[in-house]
N, C-alpha and C positions, 0 to 999 in steps of 0.2 A: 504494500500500500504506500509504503514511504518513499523507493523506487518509483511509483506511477506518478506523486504529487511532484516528486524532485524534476520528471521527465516532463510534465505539464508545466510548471514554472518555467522552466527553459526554452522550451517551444511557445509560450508565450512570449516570454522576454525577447526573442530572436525574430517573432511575428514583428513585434511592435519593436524593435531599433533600428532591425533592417531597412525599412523603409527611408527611416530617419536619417540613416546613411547618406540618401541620393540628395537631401535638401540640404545640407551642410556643403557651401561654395567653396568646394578646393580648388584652385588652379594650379593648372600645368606648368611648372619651371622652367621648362623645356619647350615650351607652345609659342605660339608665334604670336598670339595677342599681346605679351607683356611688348613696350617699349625698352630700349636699353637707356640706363638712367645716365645722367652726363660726368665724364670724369672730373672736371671741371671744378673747383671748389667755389660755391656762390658766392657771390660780387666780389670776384676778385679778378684778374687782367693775369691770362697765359705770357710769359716773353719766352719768344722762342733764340738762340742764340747760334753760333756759332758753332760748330760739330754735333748739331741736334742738339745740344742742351736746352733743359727749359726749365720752369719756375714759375711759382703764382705770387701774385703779393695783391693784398684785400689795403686798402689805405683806412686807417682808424683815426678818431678823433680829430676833424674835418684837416686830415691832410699830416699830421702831429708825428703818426706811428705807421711805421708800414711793417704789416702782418705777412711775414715772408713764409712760405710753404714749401715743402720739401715735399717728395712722396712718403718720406716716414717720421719726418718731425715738423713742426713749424717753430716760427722764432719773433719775436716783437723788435723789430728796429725802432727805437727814435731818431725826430730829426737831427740832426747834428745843428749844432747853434752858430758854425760857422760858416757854412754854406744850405742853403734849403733845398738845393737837390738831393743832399748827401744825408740818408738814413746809416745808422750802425751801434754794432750793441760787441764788446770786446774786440775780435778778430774778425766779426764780418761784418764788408761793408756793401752799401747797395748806393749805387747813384744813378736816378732816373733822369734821362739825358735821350727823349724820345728813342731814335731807332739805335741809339749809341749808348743804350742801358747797361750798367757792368756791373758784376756783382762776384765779390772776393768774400770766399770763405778761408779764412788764414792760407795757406801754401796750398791745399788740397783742392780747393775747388776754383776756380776761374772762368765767367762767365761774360763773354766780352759780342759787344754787335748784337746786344740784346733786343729785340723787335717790340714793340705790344702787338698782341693778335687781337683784330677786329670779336666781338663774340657777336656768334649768329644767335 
């Protein structure tokens, strides 16, 4: 008897979820509806440079700090007080100088004929 009630609860509970299944909106990972989202980090300006290098920087506190972006860290320039192109925070520096943008990260990195890229 206890056998048939255990088997009847189950076959209930399996009547009444399984449906419930098909109304719960999963989407496909792998489908073609999704759009691919932008690499791009929002409001900030891609420069493209020299040997493909590139670089994002977001400008904070109308113009004050520029918010430099790496693919794996980002970093806070302030302006420099004696020039106002020239952002830099220890060893790196950045000076936005339109298509002639350059940007030194102490010996290691060297980022020169910086461009801004138009965003679509």
């Amino acid at each position: 008897m206890i056998i048939k009630l255990q088997q009847f609860v189950l076959a209930f509970l399996l009547a009444v979820l399984i449906p419930a299944c098909s109304s719960i909106g999963l989407s496909n990972p792998f489908g073609t509806n999704s759009s691919e989202l932008s690499r791009n980090p929002k409001d900030a300006t891609e420069y493209v440079c020299d040997g493909d290098k590139h670089f994002y920087v977001r400008m904070l506190n109308n113009g004050s700090d520029a918010w430099l972006i790496y693919p794996d860290h980002e970093v806070n320039l302030p302006k420099s007080s004696d020039d106002s192109r020239r952002y830099a925070s220890g060893l790196i520096a950045l000076v936005v100088n339109g298509d002639a943008t350059t940007l030194n990260d102490g010996e290691k990195i060297a980022y020169v004929n910086c461009k801004p890229q138009l965003k679509k």
